[in-house]
One Martini backbone bead per residue (centre of mass of N, CA, C, O) as a GRO file, in nm:
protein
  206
    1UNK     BB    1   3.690   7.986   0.623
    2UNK     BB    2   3.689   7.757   0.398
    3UNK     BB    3   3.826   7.571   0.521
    4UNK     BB    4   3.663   7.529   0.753
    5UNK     BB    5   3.412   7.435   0.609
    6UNK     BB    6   3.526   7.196   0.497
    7UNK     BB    7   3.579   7.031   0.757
    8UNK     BB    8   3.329   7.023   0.809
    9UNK     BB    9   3.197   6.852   0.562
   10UNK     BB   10   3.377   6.627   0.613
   11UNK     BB   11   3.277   6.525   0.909
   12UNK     BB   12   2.957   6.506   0.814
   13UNK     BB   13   3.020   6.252   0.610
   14UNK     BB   14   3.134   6.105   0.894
   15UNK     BB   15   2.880   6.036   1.006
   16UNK     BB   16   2.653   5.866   1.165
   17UNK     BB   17   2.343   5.768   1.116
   18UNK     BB   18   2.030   5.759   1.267
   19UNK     BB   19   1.922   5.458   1.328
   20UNK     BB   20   1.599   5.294   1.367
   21UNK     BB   21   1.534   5.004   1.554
   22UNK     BB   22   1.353   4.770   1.482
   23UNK     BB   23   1.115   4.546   1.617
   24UNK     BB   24   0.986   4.248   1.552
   25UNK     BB   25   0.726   4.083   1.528
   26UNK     BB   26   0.558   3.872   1.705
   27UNK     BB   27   0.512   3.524   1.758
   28UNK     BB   28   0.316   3.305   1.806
   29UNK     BB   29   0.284   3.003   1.993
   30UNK     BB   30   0.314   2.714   1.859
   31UNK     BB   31   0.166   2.411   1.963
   32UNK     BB   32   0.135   2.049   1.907
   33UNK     BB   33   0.008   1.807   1.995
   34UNK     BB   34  -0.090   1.441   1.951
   35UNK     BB   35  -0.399   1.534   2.027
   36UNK     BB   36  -0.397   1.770   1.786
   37UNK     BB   37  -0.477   1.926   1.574
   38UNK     BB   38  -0.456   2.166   1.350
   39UNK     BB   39  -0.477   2.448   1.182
   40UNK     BB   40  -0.549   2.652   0.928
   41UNK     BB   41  -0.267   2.721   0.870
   42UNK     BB   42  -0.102   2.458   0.847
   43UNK     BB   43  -0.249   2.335   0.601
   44UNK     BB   44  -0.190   2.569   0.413
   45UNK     BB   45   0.148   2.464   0.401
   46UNK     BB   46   0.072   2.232   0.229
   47UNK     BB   47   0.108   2.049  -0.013
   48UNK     BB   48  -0.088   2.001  -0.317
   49UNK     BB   49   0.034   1.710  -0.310
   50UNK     BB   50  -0.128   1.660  -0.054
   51UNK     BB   51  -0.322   1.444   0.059
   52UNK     BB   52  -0.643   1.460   0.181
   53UNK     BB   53  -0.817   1.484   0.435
   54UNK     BB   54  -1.036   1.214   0.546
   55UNK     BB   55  -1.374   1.223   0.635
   56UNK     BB   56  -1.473   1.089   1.013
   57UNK     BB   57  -1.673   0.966   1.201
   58UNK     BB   58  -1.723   0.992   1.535
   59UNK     BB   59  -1.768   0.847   1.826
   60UNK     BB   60  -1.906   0.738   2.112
   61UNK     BB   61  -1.711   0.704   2.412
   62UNK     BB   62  -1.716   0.592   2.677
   63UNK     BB   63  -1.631   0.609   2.993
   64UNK     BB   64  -1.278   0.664   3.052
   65UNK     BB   65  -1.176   0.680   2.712
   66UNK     BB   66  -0.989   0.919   2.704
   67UNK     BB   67  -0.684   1.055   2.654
   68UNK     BB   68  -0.635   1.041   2.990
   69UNK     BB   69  -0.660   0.812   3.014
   70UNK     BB   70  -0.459   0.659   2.832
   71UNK     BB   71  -0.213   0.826   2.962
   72UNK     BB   72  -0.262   0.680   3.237
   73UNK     BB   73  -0.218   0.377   3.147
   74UNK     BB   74   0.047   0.396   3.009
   75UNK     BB   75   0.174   0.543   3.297
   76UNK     BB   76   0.116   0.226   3.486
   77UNK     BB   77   0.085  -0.023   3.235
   78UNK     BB   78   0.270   0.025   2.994
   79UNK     BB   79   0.603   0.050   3.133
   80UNK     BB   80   0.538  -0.279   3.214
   81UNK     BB   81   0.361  -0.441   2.968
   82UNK     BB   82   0.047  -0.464   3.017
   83UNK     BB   83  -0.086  -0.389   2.700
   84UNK     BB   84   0.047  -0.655   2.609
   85UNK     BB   85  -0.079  -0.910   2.413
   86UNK     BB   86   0.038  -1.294   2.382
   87UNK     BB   87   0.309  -1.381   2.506
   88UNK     BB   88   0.202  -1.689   2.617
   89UNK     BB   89   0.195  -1.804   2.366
   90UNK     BB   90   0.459  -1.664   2.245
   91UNK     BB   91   0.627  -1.921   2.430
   92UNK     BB   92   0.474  -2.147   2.226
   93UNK     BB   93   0.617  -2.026   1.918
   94UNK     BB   94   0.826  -2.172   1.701
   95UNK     BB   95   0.813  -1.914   1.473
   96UNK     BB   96   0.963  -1.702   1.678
   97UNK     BB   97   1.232  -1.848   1.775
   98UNK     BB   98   1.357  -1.919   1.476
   99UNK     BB   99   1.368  -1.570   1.400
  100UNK     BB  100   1.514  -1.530   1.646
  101UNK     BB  101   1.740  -1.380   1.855
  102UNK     BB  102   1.927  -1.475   2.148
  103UNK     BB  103   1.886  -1.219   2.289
  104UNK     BB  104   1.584  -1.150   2.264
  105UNK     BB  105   1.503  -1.394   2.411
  106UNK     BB  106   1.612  -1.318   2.665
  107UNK     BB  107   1.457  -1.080   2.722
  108UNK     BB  108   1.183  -1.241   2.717
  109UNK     BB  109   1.218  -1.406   2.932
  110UNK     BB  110   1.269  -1.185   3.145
  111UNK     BB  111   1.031  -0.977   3.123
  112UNK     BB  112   1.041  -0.768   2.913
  113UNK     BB  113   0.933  -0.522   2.767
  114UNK     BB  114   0.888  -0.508   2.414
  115UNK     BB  115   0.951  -0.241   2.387
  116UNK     BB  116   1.285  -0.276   2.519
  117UNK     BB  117   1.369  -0.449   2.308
  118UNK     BB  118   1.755  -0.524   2.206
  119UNK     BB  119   1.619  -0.625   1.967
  120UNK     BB  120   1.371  -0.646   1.822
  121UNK     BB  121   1.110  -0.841   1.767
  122UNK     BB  122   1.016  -1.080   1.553
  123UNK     BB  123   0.724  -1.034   1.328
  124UNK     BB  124   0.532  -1.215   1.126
  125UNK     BB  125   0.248  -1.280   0.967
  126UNK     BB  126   0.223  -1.600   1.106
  127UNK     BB  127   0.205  -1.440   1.389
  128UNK     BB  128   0.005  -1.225   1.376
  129UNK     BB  129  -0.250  -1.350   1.265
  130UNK     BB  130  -0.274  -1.519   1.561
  131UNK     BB  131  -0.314  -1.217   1.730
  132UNK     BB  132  -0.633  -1.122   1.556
  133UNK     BB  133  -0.863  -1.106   1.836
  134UNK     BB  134  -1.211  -0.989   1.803
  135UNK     BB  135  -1.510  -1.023   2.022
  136UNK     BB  136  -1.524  -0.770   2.208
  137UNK     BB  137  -1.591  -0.589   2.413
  138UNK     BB  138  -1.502  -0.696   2.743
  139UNK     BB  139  -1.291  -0.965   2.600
  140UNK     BB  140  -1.041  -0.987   2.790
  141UNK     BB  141  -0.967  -1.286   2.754
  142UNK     BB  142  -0.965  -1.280   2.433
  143UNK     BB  143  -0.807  -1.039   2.334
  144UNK     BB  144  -0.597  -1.026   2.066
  145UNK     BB  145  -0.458  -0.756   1.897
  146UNK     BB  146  -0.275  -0.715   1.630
  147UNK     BB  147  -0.039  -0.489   1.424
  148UNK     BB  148   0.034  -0.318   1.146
  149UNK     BB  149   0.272   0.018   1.158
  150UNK     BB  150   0.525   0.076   0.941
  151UNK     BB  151   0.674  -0.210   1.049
  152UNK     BB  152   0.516  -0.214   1.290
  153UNK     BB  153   0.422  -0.392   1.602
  154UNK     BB  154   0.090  -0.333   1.762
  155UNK     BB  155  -0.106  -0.356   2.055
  156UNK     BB  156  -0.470  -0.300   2.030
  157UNK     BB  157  -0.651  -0.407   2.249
  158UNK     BB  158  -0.662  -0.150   2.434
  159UNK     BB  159  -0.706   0.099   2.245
  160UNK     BB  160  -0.965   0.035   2.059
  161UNK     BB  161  -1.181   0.228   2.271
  162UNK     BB  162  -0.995   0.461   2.220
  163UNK     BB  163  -1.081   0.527   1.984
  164UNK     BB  164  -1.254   0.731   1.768
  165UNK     BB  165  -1.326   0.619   1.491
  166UNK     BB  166  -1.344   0.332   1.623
  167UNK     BB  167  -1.284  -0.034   1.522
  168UNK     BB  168  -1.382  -0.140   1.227
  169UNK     BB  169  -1.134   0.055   1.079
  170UNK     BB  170  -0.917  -0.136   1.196
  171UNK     BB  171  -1.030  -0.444   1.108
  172UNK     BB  172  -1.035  -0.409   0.803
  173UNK     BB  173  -0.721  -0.392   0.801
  174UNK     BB  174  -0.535  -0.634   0.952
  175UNK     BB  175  -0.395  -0.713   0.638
  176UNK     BB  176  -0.244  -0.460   0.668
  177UNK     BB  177  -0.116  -0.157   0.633
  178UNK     BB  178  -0.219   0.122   0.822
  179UNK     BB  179  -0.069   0.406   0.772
  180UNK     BB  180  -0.229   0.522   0.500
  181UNK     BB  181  -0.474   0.557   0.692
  182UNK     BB  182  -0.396   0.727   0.931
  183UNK     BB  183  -0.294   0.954   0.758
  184UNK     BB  184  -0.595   1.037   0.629
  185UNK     BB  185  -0.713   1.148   0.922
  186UNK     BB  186  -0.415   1.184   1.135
  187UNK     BB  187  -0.107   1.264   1.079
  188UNK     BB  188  -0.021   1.475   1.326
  189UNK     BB  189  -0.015   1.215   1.468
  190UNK     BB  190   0.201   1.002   1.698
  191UNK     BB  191   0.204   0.689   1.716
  192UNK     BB  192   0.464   0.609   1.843
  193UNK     BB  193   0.366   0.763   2.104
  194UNK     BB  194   0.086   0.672   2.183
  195UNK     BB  195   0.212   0.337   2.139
  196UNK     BB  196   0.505   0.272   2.249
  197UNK     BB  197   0.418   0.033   2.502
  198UNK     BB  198   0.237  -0.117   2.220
  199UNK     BB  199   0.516  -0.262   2.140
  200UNK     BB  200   0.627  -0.537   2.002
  201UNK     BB  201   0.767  -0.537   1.674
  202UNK     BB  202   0.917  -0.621   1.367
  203UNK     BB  203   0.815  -0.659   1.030
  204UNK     BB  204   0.819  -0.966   0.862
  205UNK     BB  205   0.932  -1.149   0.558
  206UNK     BB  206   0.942  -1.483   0.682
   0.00000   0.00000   0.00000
């Protein structure tokens, strides 16, 4: 009878214990889309040591300039290369010659849209300079605006009436790079996704 005793309890030291597994709790699925902010759990999670986005009044956009209408731009006639102006000036201007590779002079004598030429364009100051005319709202023929963004020369002279922030914020920047403005009002925004069919070429110090 002791035997029998031990051996049952011998049996019931090796007997897996019954363990009822939980499900983890589920977490809600954020997206966040290139023209949503974050929310406020997101900036939470920002280190104390990031610049505080500085607060900046939106202006009332024309009918028609909404980020839906900008994204059908786009897809439209941004894919053609046809939001970047002053081109054929750029057909014209012997520092532009001078600066790039015989490839890629061939690739825009092709008539390919700047945004798709592999090596892009090098475009410099004195050629930048050259570029940043805005004459006002509707000067469809005369407005030529190009801009540095982060070493990236990006025209914006399409996009400008659709900025939310006005256009004065961006034309006061003119001569710098804009991008630690860019940063500090919208950074969770992806400028290179928003404008990748208005880059004309990498921004040189030559």
């Amino acid at each position: 009878m002791d035997n029998q005793n031990e051996n049952n309890h011998s049996i019931e030291r090796f007997k897996k214990p019954s363990i009822r597994i939980m499900e983890p709790p589920s977490r809600p699925h954020i997206q966040l889309s290139a023209l949503t902010p974050p929310s406020r759990s997101y900036n939470n999670n920002i280190s104390n040591s990031t610049r505080p986005l500085e607060k900046r009044n939106k202006v009332k956009l024309k009918p028609g300039h909404s980020s839906l209408d900008w994204n059908y731009l786009v897809a439209t006639r941004g894919i053609k290369g046809e939001l970047v102006t002053g081109l054929d000036d750029l057909r014209q201007d012997a520092t532009f010659f001078e600066i790039n590779s015989k490839t890629t002079i061939d690739q825009f004598n092709h008539r390919i849209p700047p945004y798709q030429i592999r090596p892009p364009l090098k475009i410099n100051r004195q050629i930048l300079q050259r570029h940043q005319i805005w004459l006002g709202e509707g000067e469809v023929q005369v407005n030529d605006y190009w801009c540095n963004i982060g070493g990236k020369v990006y025209c914006l002279t399409k996009y400008l009436e659709f900025h939310p922030g006005g256009i004065p914020i961006i034309l006061e920047l003119k001569d710098q790079d804009i991008l630690p403005a860019f940063n500090n009002h919208h950074r969770w925004i992806s400028y290179e996704k928003l404008l990748q069919t208005c880059l004309v070429g990498t921004f040189v110090n030559v």
